[in-house]
C-alpha positions in Angstrom: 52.4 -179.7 33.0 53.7 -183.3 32.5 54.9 -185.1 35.5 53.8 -182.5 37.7 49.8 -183.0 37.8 50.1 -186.2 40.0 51.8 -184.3 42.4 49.5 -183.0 45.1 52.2 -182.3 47.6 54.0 -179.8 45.3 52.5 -176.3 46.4 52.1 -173.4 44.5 55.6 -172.0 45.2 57.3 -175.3 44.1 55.2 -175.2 40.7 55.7 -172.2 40.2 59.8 -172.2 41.1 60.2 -175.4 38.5 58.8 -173.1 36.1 61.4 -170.7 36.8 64.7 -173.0 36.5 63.6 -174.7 33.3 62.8 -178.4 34.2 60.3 -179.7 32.0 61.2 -183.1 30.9 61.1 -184.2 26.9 58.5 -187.0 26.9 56.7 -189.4 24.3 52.9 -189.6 24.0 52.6 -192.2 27.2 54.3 -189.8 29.4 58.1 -191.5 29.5 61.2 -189.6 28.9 62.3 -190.5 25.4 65.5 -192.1 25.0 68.4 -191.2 22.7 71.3 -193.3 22.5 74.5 -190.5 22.6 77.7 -190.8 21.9 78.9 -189.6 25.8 82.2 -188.6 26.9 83.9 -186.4 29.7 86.2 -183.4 29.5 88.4 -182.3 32.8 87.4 -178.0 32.5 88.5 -176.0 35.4 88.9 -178.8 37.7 85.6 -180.3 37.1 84.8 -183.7 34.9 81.8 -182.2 32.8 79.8 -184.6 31.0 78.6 -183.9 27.6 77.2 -185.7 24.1 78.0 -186.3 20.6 75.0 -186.2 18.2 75.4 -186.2 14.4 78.3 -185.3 12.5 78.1 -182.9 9.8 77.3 -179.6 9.8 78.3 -176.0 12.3 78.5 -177.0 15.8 75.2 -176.2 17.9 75.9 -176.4 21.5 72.8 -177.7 24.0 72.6 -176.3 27.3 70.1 -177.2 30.1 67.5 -176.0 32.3 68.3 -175.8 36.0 68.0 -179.7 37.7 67.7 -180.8 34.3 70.1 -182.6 31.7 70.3 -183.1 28.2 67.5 -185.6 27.7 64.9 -183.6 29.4 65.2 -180.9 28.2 66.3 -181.7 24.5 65.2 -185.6 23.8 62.4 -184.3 21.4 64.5 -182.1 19.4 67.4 -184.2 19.3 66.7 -186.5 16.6 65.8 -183.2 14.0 68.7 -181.2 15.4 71.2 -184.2 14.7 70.0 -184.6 11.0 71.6 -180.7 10.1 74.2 -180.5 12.9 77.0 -181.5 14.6 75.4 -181.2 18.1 76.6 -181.1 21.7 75.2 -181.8 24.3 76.6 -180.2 27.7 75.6 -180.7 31.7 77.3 -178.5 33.5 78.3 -178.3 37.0 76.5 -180.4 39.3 74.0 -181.2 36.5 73.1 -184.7 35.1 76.3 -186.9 35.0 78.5 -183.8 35.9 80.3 -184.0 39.3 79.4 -181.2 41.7 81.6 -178.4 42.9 82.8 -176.5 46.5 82.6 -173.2 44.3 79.1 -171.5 43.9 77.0 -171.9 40.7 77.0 -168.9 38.5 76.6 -168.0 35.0 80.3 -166.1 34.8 82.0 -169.8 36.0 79.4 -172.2 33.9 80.1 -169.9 31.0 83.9 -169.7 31.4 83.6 -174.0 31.6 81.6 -174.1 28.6 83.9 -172.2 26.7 86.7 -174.3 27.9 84.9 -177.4 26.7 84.9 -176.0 23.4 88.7 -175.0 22.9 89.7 -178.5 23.9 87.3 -180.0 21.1 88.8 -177.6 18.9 85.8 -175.8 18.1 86.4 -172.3 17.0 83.1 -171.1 16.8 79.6 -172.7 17.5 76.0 -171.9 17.6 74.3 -172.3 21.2 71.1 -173.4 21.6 70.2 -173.2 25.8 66.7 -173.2 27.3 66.4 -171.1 30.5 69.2 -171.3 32.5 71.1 -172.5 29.6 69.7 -169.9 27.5 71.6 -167.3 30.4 74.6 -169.2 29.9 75.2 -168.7 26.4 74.5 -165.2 26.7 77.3 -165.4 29.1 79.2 -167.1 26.5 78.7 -164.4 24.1 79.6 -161.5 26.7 83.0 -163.4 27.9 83.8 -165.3 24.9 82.4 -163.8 21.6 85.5 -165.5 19.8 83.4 -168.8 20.3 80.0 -167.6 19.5 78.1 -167.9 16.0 74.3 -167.4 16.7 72.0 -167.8 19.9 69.1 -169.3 20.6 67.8 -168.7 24.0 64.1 -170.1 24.7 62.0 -170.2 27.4 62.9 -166.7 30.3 65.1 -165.1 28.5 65.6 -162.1 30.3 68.9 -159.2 30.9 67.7 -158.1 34.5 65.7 -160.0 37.5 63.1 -156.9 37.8 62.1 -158.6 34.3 60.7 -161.6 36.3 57.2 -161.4 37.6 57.3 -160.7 41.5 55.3 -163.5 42.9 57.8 -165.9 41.3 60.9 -164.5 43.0 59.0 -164.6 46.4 57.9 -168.3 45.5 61.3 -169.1 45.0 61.9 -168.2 48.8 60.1 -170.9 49.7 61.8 -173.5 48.1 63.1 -176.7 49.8 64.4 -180.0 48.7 61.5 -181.9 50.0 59.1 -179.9 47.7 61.1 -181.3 44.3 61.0 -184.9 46.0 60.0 -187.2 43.2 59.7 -185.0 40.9 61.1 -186.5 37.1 63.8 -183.9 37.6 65.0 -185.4 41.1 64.0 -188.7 39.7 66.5 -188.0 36.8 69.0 -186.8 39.0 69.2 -189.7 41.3 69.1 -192.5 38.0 72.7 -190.5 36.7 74.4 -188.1 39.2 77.8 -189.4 40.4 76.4 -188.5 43.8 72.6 -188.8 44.1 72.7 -187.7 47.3 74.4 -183.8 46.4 70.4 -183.3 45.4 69.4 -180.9 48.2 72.4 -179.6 47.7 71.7 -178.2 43.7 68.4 -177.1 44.8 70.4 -174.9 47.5 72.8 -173.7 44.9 70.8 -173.1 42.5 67.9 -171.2 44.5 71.3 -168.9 45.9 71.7 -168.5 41.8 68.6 -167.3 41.2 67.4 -165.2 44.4 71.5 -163.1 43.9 71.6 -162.7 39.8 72.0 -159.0 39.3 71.5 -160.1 35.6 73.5 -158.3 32.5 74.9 -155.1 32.8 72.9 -153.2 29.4 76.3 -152.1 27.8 77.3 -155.4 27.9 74.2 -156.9 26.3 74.3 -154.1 23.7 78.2 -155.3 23.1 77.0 -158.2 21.7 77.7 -159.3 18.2 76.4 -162.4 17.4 72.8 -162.6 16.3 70.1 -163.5 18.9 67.2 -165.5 18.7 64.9 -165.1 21.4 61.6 -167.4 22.0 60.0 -166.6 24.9 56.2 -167.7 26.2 53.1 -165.2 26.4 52.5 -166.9 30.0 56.2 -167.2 30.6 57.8 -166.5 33.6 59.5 -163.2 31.6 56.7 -160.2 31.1 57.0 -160.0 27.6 57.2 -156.3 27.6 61.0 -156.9 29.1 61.6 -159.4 26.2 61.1 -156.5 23.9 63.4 -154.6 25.8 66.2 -157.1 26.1 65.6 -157.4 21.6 66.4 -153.8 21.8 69.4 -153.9 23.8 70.7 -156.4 20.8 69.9 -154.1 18.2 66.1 -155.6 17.2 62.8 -153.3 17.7 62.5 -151.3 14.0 60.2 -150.5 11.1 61.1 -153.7 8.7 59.3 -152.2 5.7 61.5 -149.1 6.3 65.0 -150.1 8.1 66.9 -153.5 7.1 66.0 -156.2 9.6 68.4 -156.7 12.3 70.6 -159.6 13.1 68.9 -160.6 16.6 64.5 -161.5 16.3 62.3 -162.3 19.2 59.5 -164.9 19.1 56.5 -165.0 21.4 54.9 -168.5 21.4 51.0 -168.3 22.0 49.6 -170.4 24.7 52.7 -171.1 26.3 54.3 -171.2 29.8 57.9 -171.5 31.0 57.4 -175.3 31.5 55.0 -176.2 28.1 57.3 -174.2 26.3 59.9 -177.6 25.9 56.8 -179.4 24.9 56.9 -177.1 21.4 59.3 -178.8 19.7 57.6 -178.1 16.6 57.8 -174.6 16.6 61.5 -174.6 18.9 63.4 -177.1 16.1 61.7 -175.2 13.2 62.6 -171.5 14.3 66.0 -172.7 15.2 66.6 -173.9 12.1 65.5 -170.7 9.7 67.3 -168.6 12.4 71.0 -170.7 11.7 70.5 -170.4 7.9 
């Protein structure tokens, strides 16, 4: 788990939480978090001036969303460079993420997914494909639900899940004992403090977010089954998502049949071998390669 091995202070709980909310940075062979130069602007949605990126400029707009604490380049600095080559991409943080100013009003995926959409209508993009890992994986689900008008295809990797009884039990009670001090010079605080407006609203995002995560009631199954765009979930066999509930969140989209007998449905499901919630970013191999068949 890059950047966390030299960290003797983070316990158990904290490993495992950071697991959880999707905060493994993109790094280059020596360990540093590869660079690419955007093209970066800001957008005024809802009230809030949200950051986001400009990367190539051909193809179907794919939308990248975030892990919790994280930003664009941790999360997506591998892939970017491949992405960019067949795709208009964009690159979001949303609220109180990476360069995006913080907020009174509570995180939650209804409200990040209302802003995304937003974004969108005022860069007059109709229609889009999402690409989100963990929590931004949830928020383009959300998109879908809300705002199917704006929605192509989804990608969601790394816990993609419809309900919290989906998550493995000892992670929600590791999350309970998550403070501030635990994620303390960690790459993901370290991130935070190089390019938030307010380095100091830190403890503050781990607060919000752990509220996020310890009250989602998750996706109500009619909803999920509602639906249209495809869905292409990747999940880990060690992820923090049993993988029996990844098969049931396929067949809530409309996957789970007899190919040789039944035409294959719209919405797939991948289960990565040897992979965790955090290692999963660290496939960009397999992540940029199944993306791409899935938007073709």
């Amino acid at each position: 788990m890059t950047g966390l091995g030299s960290r003797p202070d983070l316990t158990f709980a904290a490993l495992v939480l950071v697991a959880s909310l999707g905060c493994q940075p993109g790094t280059s062979g020596n360990g540093s978090v590869m660079s690419v130069q955007p093209q970066a602007h800001y957008a005024t949605v809802n009230g809030l001036r949200m950051y986001y990126e400009l990367h190539g400029d051909s193809g179907r707009p794919l939308i990248l969303l975030h892990g919790a604490f994280s930003n664009i380049q941790t999360d997506f600095a591998r892939m970017l460079p491949a992405l960019a080559h067949t795709h208009r991409v964009i690159g979001v943080e949303v609220q109180g993420h990476g360069h995006t100013q913080d907020s009174d009003r509570p995180l939650s995926y209804e409200q990040l997914a209302d802003d995304v959409a937003q974004l969108l209508g005022q860069l007059a993009i109709d229609s889009a494909d999402f690409l989100g890992y963990s929590l931004g994986g949830g928020i383009a689900l959300q998109v879908a639900v809300r705002h199917p008008e704006r929605v192509h295809k989804v990608i969601w990797f790394g816990g993609a899940a419809y309900d919290p009884r989906g998550f493995y039990p000892e992670l929600m009670a590791a999350e309970k004992t998550l403070t501030p001090a635990l994620l303390a010079g960690s790459p993901w605080q370290v991130a935070y403090a190089k390019i938030a407006p307010n380095p100091a609203d830190w403890a503050k995002l781990v607060e919000q977010v752990k509220t996020l995560d310890l009250n989602w009631k998750g996706f109500a199954a009619r909803d999920v089954q509602g639906i249209k765009a495809p869905v292409l979930l990747i999940n880990g066999d060690a992820d923090v998502v049993r993988p029996e509930h990844a098969v049931e969140l396929l067949r809530l989209l409309g996957g789970g049949v007899a190919g040789d007998l039944h035409p294959l449905p719209p919405s797939q499901l991948a289960i990565l071998p040897g992979t965790t919630h955090v290692s999963i970013v660290e496939r960009t191999d397999w992540i940029v390669g199944m993306t791409e068949a899935f938007l073709k």
